[in-house]
Every structure is written in C-alpha cells, then in structure tokens.
C-alpha positions as CSV (number, residue, x, y, z in Angstrom):
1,X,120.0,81.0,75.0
2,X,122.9,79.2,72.8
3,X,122.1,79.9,69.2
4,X,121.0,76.4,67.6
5,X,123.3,75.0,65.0
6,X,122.7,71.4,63.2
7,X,125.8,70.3,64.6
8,X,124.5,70.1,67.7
9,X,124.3,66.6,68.0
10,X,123.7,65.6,71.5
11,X,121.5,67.4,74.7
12,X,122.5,69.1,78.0
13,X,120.7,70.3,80.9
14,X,121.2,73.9,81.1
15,X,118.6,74.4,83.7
16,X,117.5,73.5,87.0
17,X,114.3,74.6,89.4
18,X,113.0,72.8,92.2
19,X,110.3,73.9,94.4
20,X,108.7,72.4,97.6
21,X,105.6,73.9,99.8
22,X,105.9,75.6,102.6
23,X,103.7,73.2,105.5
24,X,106.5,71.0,106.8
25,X,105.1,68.1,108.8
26,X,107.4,66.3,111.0
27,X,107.6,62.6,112.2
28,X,106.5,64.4,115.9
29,X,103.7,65.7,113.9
30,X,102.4,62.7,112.6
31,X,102.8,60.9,116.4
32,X,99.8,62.8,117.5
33,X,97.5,60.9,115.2
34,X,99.4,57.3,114.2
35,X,100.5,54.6,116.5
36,X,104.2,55.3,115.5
37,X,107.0,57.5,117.1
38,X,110.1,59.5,115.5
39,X,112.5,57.1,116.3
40,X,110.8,54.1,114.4
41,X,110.2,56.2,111.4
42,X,113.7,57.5,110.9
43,X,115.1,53.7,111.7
44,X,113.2,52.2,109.0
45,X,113.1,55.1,106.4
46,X,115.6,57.3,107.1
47,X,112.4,60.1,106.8
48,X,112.0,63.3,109.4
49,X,109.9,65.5,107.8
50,X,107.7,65.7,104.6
51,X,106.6,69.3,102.7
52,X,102.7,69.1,102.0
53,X,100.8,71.0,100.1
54,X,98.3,73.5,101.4
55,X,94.1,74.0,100.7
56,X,93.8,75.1,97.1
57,X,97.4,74.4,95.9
58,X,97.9,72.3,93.0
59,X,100.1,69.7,91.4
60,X,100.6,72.2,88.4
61,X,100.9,75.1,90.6
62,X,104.1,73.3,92.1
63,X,104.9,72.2,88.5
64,X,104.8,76.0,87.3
65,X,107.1,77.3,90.0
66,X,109.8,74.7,89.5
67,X,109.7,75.4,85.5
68,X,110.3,79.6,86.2
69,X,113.2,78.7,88.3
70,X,114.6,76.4,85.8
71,X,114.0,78.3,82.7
72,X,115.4,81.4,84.8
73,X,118.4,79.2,85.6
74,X,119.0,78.5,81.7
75,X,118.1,81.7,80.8
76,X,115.8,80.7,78.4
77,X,112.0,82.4,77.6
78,X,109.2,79.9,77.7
79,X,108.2,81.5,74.2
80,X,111.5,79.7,72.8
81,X,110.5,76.1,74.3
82,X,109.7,73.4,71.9
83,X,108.3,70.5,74.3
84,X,107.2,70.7,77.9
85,X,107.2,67.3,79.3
86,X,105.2,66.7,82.8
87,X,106.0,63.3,84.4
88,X,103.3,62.9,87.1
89,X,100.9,60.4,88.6
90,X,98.8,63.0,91.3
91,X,98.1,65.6,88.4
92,X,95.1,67.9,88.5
93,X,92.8,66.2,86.4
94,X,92.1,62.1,86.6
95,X,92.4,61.8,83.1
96,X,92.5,64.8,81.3
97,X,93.1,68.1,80.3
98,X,96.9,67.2,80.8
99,X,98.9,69.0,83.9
100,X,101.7,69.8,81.2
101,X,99.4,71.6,78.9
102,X,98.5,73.6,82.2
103,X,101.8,74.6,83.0
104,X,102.3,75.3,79.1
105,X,99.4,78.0,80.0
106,X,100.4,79.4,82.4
107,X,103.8,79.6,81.4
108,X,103.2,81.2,78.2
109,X,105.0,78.8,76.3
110,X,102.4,78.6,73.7
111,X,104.8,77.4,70.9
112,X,105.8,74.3,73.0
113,X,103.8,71.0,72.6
114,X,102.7,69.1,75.5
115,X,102.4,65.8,77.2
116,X,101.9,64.3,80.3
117,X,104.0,60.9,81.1
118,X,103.6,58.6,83.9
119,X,105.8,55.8,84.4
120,X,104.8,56.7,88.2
121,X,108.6,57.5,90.7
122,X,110.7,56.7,87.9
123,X,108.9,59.3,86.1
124,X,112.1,61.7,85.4
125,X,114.6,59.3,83.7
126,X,112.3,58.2,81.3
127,X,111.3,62.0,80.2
128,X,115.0,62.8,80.5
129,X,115.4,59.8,77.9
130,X,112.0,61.3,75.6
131,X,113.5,64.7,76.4
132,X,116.7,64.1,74.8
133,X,115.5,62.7,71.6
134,X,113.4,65.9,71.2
135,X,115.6,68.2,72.0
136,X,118.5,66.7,69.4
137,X,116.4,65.6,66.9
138,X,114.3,69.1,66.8
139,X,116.8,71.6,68.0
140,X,114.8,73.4,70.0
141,X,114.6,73.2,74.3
142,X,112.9,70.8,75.8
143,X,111.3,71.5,79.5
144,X,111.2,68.5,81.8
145,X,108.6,69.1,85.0
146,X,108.3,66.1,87.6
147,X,105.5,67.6,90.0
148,X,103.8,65.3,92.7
149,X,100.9,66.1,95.2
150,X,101.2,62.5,96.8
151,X,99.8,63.8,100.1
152,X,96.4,63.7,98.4
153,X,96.5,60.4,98.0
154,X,97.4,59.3,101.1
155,X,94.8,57.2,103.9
156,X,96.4,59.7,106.8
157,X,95.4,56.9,109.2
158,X,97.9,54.0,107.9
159,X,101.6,54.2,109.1
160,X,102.7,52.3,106.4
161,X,102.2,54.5,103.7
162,X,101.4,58.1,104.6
163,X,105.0,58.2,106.6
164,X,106.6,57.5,103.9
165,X,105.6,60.6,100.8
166,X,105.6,64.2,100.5
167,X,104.6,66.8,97.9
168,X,106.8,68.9,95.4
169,X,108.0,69.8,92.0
170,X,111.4,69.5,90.2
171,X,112.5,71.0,86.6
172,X,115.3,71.1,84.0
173,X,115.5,72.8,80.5
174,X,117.4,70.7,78.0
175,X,119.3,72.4,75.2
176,X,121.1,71.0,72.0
177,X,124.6,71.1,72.4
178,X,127.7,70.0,70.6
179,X,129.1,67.9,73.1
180,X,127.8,65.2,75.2
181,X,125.6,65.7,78.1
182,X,123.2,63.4,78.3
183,X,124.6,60.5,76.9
184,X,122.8,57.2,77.9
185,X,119.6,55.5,79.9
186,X,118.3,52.4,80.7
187,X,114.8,52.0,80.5
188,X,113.0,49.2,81.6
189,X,109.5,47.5,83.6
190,X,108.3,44.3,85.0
191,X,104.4,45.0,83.9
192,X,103.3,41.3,85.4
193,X,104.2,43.1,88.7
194,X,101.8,46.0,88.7
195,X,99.4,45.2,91.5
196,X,102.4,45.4,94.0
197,X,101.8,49.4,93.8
198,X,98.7,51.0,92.6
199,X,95.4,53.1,93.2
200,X,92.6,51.6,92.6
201,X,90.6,54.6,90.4
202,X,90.3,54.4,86.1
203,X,87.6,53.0,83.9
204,X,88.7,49.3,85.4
205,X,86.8,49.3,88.6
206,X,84.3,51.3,86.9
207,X,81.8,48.1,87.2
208,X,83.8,47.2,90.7
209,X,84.1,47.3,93.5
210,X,83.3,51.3,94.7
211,X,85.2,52.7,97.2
212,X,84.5,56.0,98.7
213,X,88.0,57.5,98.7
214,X,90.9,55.0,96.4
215,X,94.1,55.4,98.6
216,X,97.3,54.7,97.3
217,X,97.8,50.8,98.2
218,X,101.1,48.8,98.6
219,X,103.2,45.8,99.6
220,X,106.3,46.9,100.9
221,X,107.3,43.5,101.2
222,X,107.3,43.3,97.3
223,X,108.6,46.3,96.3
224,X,111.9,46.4,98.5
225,X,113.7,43.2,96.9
226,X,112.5,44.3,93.2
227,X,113.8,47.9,94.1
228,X,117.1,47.0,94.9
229,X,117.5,44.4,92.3
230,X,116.8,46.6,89.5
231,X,119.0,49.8,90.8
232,X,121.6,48.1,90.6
233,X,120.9,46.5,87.3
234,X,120.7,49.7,85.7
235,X,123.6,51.1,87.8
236,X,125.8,48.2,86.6
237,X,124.1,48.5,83.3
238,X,124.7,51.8,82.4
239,X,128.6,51.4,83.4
240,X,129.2,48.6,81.9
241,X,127.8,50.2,78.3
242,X,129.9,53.1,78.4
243,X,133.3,51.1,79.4
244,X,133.5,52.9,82.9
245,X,134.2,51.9,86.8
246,X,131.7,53.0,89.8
247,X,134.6,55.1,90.5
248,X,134.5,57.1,87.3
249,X,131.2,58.6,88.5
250,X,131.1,61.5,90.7
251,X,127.7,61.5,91.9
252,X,124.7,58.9,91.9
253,X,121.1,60.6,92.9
254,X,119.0,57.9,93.5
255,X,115.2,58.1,93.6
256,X,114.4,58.7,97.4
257,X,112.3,56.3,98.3
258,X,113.8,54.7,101.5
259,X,117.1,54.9,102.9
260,X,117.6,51.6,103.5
261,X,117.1,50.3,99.9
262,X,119.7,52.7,99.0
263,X,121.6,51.4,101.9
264,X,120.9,47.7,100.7
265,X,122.3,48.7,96.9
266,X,125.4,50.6,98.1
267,X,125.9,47.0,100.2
268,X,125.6,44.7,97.5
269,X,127.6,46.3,95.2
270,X,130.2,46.9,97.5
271,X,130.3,50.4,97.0
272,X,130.3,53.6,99.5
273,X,127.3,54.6,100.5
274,X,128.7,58.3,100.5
275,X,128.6,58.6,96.6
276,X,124.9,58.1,96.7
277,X,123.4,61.6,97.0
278,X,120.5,61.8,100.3
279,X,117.9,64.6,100.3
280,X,115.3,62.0,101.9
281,X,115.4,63.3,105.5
282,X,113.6,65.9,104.6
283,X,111.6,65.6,101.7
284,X,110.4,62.2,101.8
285,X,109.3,60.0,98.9
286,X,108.0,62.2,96.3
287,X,107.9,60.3,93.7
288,X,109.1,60.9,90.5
289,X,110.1,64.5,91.8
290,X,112.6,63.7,93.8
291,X,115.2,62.7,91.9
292,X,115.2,66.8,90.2
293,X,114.9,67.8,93.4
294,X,117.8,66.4,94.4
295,X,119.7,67.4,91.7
296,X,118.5,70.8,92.3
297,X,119.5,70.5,96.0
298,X,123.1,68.9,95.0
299,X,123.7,71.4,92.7
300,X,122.6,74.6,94.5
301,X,124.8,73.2,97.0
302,X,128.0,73.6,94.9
303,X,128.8,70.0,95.0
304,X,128.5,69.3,91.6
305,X,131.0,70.7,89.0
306,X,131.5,71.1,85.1
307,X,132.5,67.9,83.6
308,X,131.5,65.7,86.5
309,X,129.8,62.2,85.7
310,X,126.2,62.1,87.0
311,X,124.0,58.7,87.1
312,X,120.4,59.1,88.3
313,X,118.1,55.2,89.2
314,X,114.8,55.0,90.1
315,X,112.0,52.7,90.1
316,X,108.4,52.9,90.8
317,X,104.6,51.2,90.5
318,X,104.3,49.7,87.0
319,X,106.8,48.5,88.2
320,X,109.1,51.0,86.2
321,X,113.0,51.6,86.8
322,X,115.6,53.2,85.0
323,X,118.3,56.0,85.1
324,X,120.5,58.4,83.4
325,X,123.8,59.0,82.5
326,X,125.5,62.6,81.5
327,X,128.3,64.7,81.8
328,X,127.5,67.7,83.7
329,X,128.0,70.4,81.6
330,X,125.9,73.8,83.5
C-alpha cells in the first residue's frame, strides 16, 4: 500500500472487484413461465440474461468475494482498512446485524468500522461521496461493497418486474492520495416520491396490512420520466461545477437500469450514446451494484486509462440520484 502522508489531500480508487454468480437465466428461460418472449424483453429493456444467486448463497457472500478481488487489485490487507462501507437494500438481515459488519468478519478487517447505507440503486455514488470524506479526512483506506440479491425479492410471476433485476456484488478500495481522484458528486432525493418504488416490509405495516411474502412493487410509468430528468441534472451538474464540456469526459457508467432511459438521456442532451458505458445485456438491473460492476467490467476490459475523466449517475427508490466525478488514476 502507498505509505500515508498528511499531504494527502484528496482520495483515489486503487481497487476494483466485481463478482456475479454463476446461474445465468436467460430471457428464453424466463418464456417458459411468463407470458413474455425474448424479443419484447430485449426491445423494451435492452436485458438478455440475469446472474442469480443459488440456494444458500448470500448478499454478503457476494459482498465478500467482490471485496478480496478489490483489495487484491490494490494490494492492500484487509487488516490495514479503516472503513468498510456496504451499500445494499437485499442484505442478509431485515434490520440488523449490518451486511458490512459481516463482510468486516469474514474479511478480517477487524480494525475497520462498519456501516451499512441504503440509498437503494443509487447506492454507490453516495458511499463513493461518504467514502471519500473518510478516507481524506482519516488517512487510512476506505472499502466500498455494493452487493445486491434482488432476485429474492422478486414475485417470479409478474413480467414487469422480475425481467428486469439480477444479483451481484461490486467493490473498490479508496486510498489517500496527493492528487485528485475523486473530485466531485452530486447528491440529491425527491423523498415526496417514495411510494413510486418500494417493499412493503419494516415496522410501518407492522399494524397493516399482512402480506404473506412483500414483493418489490413499482410504477414504471413514474420512475422513467424522474429517471431521466435527474441523470441528466446531475450529468449537467457536475460539468458545469468543474468548468468542463461532455466532451472532456471519457467515459460515463450509468446505473443500468434500462436501456432506453439511458437512450432517452443520451437524446435529450444531444450527446452520443457511445460514451455511455452498457453492461445491461447481461447483468440486468442490479441495483446499486451495477454501476462497480461496470466499472469493474470497463476497466478489466482495458478501456479505461490513467488520467481519463470518469462520471458515474444513478438513481433509485427514495427516489435517490446522484453521481461521481474522478480522474482515473489506477
């Protein structure tokens, strides 16, 4: 690991892990059971297949193999971490013990604090955005984990949402650094608009309505204009704050959600769509993994390179949104 210095005034991410299960089910798959086909499915998602996970497998056992290939990738021991940070909204427990103090365990990192967030798919930039205070104002490496099991919240009976998710985990290790990696996010959330995108499980429905089994519910209808509204706001946000041009960035990973609203953004900002990086085909939605797994992806790829500008956008059920920018510096 880089020796820590105080002058190392701003964070980079000097690790990345991704890890998805093994199942693969395809769109073919899931026509022997819905009243759906292929060809609809890809048309209005841009979705072919989904990784799920299998009997007995865990959101922190997903979480805990993403975090050994980041912290491999950094080369840094889990002993040395100061903060693990586990953005999630399918952990293990409802409520608690935490999944981030059970990847802490059985990591080893016993020095490291640890927290759970959930600002549900856009999940990542805001514990990229916690991350980075940490990491500068501590000195010491910060481990992000974005781990989903979404499949396990799925009604496998309604095309309009079990199509659309998947399961997996994605993972960086921050370090301090003296020059700028991370460099700036937008944050924001629209909480009057929460019922849009929920599950209907906590102490509120306690003395409610019971339900056997809560499914994940949604209106699409809702959550498509708001998603494309807001990724752009924070795309045109976060260039506009930093005096650049959408050309100035080399690569935008959007939260993969559905191909068309990425399609609808690149449109109304007149923009390429080629510049937004894809992964979606074949890992579906998965929440607020995705967008570390598509970093992981892009960059195990080799199409990212030192000194390249990165943006990440997301949004998700609160309804959250936000992104990141940095400087790649591997």
């Amino acid at each position: 690991m880089d020796s820590v210095s105080s002058n190392k005034s701003f964070a980079r991410i000097a690790g990345v892990g991704a890890y998805l299960p093994e199942r693969v089910v395809s769109n073919s798959d899931l026509e022997q059971s819905l009243t759906t086909t292929d060809e609809w499915i890809v048309s209005h998602t841009g979705i072919r297949q989904r990784h799920v996970v299998a009997e007995g497998q865990n959101c922190s056992d997903l979480g805990v193999e993403a975090a050994r290939r980041a912290l491999t990738d950094a080369e840094v021991a889990p002993e040395e971490l100061g903060l693990v940070i586990c953005t999630t909204c399918t952990g293990d427990y409802a409520n608690f013990p935490g999944t981030a103090c059970l990847i802490q365990g059985q990591l080893g990192a016993l020095a490291a604090g640890a927290v759970d967030m959930n600002a549900a798919c856009t999940g990542f930039p805001y514990a990229l955005a916690l991350g980075r205070g940490y990491c500068v104002n501590q000195q010491k490496p910060v481990l992000i984990v974005a781990s989903e099991v979404l499949s396990r919240l799925l009604d496998w009976s309604d095309r309009s949402t079990c199509v659309l998710f998947g399961d997996g985990a994605g993972a960086v290790v921050l370090l301090p650094s003296t020059e700028p990696g991370l460099m700036d996010e937008v944050l924001g959330a629209d909480g009057t608009n929460g019922g849009v995108l929920f599950r209907a499980d906590g102490t509120s429905f306690e003395t409610g309505e019971k339900r056997e089994r809560h499914f994940l519910e949604m209106n699409g209808k809702a959550v498509f204009p708001f998603a494309v509204r807001v990724m752009e706001r924070v795309i045109d946000e976060l260039l506009e704050r930093n005096h650049l041009a959408f050309d100035d960035v080399q690569h935008v990973i959007p939260h993969q959600a559905n191909r068309r609203i990425i399609e609808a953004v690149a449109r109304h900002m007149g923009v390429p769509l080629e510049r937004f990086f894809l992964n979606i085909d074949c890992v579906a939605n998965t929440s607020s993994a995705s967008v570390p797994i598509a970093l992981d992806d892009l960059y195990h790829s080799g199409r990212i390179h030192q000194g390249d500008l990165v943006l990440t956008v997301g949004f998700g059920a609160g309804l959250t949104f936000g992104g990141n920018l940095m400087v790649w510096r591997k």
